[in-house]
C-alpha positions as CSV (number, residue, x, y, z in Angstrom):
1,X,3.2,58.4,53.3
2,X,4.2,54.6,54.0
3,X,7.2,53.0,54.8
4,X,7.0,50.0,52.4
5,X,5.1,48.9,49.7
6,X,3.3,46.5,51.6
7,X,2.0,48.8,54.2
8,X,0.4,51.1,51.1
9,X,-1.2,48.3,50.1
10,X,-2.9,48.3,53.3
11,X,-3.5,51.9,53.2
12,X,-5.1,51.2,49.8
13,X,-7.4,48.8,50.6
14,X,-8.4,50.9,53.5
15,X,-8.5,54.3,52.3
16,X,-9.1,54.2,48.5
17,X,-5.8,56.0,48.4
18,X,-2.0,55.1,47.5
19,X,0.4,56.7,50.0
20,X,4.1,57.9,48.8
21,X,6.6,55.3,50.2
22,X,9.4,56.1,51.2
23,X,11.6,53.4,53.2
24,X,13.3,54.2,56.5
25,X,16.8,53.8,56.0
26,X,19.3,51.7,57.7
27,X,20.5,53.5,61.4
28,X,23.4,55.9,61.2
29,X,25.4,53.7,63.4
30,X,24.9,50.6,61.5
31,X,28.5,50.2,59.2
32,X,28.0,48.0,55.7
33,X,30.7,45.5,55.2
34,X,32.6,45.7,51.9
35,X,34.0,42.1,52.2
36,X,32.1,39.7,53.6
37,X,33.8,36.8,55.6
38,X,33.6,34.4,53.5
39,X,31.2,31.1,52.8
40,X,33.8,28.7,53.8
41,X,34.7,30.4,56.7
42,X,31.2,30.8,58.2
43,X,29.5,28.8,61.0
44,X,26.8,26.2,59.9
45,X,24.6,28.8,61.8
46,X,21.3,30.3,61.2
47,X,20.8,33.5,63.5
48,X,17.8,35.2,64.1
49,X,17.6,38.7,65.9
50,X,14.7,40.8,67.9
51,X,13.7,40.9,71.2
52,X,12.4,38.4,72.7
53,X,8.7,38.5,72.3
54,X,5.2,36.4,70.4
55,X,5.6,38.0,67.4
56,X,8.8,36.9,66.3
57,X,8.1,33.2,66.7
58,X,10.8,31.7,68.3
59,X,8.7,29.3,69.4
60,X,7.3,28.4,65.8
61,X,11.5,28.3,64.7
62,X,12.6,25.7,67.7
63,X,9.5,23.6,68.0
64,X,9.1,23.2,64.0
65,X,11.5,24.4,61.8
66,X,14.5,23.7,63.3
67,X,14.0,19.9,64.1
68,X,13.6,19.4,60.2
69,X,16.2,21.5,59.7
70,X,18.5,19.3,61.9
71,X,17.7,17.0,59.7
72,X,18.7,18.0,56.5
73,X,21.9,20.1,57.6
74,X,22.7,18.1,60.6
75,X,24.7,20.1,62.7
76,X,23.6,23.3,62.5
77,X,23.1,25.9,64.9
78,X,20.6,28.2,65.5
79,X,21.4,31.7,67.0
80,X,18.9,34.0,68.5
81,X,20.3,37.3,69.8
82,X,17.6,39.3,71.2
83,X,16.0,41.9,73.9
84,X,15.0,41.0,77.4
85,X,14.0,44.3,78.8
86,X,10.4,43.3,80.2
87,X,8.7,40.3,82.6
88,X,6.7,39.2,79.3
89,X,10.3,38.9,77.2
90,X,12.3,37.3,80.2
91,X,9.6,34.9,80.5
92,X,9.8,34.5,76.7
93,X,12.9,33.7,76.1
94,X,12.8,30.7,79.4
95,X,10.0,29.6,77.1
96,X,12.3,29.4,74.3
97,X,15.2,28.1,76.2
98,X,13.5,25.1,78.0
99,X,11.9,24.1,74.3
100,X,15.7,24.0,72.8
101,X,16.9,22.2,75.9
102,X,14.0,19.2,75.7
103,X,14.3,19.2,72.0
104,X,17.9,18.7,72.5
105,X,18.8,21.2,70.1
106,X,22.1,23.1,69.3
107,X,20.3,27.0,69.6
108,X,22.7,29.6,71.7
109,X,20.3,32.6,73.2
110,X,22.2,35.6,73.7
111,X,19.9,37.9,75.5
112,X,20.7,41.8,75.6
113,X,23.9,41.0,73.7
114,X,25.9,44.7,73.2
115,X,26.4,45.6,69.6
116,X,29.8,44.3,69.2
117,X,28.9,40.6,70.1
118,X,25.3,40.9,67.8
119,X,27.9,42.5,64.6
120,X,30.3,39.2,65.2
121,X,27.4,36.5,65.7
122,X,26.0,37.8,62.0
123,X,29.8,37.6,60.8
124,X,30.0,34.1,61.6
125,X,26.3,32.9,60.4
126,X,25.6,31.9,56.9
127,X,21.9,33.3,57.2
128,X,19.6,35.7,58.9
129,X,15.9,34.2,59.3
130,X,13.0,36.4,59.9
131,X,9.9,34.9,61.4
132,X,7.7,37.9,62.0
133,X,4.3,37.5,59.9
134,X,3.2,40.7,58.5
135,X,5.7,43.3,59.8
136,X,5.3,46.5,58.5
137,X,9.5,46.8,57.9
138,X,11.7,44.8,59.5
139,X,14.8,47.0,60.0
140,X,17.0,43.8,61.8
141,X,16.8,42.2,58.1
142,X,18.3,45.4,56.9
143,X,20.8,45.3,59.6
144,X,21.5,41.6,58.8
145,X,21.8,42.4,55.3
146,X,24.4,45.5,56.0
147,X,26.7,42.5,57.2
148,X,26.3,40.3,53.6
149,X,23.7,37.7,55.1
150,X,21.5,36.4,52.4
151,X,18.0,36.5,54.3
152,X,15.1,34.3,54.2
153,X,11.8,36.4,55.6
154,X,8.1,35.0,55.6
155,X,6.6,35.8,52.7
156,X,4.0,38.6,53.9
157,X,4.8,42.7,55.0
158,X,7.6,44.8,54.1
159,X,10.5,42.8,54.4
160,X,9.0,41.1,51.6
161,X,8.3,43.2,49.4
162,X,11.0,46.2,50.4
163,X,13.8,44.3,51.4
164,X,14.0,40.6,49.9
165,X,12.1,42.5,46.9
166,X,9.6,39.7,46.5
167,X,12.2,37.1,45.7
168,X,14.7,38.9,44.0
169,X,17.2,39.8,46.9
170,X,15.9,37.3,49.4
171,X,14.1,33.9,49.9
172,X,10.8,33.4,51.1
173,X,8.8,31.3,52.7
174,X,5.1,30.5,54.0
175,X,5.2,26.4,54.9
176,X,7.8,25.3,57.2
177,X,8.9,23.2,54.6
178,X,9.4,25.8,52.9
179,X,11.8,27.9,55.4
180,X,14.0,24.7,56.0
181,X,14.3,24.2,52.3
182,X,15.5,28.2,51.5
183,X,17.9,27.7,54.7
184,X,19.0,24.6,53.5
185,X,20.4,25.8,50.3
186,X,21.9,28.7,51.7
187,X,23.9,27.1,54.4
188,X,25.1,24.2,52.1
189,X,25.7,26.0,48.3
190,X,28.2,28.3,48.6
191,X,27.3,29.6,45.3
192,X,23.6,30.5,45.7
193,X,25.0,31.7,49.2
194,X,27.6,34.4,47.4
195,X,24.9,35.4,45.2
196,X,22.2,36.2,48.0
197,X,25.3,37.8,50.1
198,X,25.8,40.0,47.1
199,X,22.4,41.0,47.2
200,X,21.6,41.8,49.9
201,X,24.6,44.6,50.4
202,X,23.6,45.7,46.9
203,X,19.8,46.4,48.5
204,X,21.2,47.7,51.7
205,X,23.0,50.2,49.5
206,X,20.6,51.7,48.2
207,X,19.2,52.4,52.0
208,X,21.9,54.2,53.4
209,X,20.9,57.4,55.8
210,X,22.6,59.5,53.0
211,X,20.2,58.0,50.1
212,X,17.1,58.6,52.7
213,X,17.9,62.3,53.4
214,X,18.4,63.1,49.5
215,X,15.0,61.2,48.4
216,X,13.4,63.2,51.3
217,X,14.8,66.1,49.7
218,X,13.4,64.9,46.4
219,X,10.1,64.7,47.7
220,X,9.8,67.6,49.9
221,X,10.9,69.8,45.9
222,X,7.9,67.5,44.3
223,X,5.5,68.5,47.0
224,X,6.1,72.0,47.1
225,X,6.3,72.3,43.6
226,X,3.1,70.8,43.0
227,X,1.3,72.9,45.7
């Protein structure tokens, strides 16, 4: 069994075999928003969320991306909520802050932000960006989504192909050029924006705790009624 498409695909090419997938759902606790705040009342804001660590490339986002970005959407903001629970992610994320003060950029670090502030930072964004390069899931794009945040995720592992559905529910990117261009739209077009927003809740929907535990039940019948 696999937890996204992508990651049988791996197990495929490993072990001659497909694996069942069967996606984790989004946590209990985590509510999904029936009206979105709307466009026009939304932050020029990208935010980004994870703890702060190499692999979510942070560093790639305030060193590249975001200086273009200023550039075409001047003004906006990048927002980075995000874990500091270890030396190696404190350290990080004075990496991260140094770069965005000598790049003179607008980015607001919120480290070990409590739930209520993370919930109202996505409420005022306009989009969630995932940097993480071959991620097996990616359950803060599902979390971001739960809120109505189109998403724009690197074009590789399971947010991908599971969550942004290979295009269809998200935008993707593997260039730079090609992240700033998918933000770009989304934080100046309020009409592609609405039709992202919408979705995303309509993927998140369909990942609910409740949907997980009946296709679990589904499965379980299959198996037993097979063996």
């Amino acid at each position: 069994m696999a937890n996204s498409r992508w990651m049988a695909s791996v197990v495929r090419d490993v072990y001659g075999e497909e694996p069942i997938v069967l996606n984790p759902p989004i946590p209990p606790n985590v509510s999904i928003v029936r009206n979105p705040r709307p466009f026009e009342e939304r932050q020029l804001a990208v935010i980004m969320i994870g703890r702060f660590s190499w692999e979510k490339r942070y560093h790639w986002v305030v060193s590249e991306l975001m200086p273009r970005l200023t550039k075409e959407v001047p003004g906006v903001k990048l927002v980075i909520v995000g874990g500091t629970g270890t030396k190696t992610s404190q350290d990080y994320y004075e990496r991260i802050r140094r770069m965005a003060m000598e790049n003179r950029l607008n980015v607001e670090l919120y480290p070990n932000a409590p739930g209520d502030v993370k919930v109202a930072l996505m409420d005022q964004a306009r989009a969630f960006l995932h940097a993480t390069i071959n991620e097996h899931w990616g359950v803060v794009v599902a979390e971001a989504m739960a809120r109505g945040l189109p998403v724009v995720v690197h074009r590789s592992g399971g947010a991908w192909s599971d969550l942004a559905m290979n295009g269809e529910v998200g935008l993707g990117y593997e260039s730079v050029d090609e992240a700033v261009e998918a933000l770009a739209k989304l934080l100046t077009d309020g009409k592609a924006w609405s039709h992202y927003s919408g979705k995303s809740l309509g993927m998140v929907g369909e990942i609910t705790f409740d949907k997980f535990k009946e296709k679990v039940k589904d499965l379980t019948n299959k198996l037993l009624s097979t063996g």
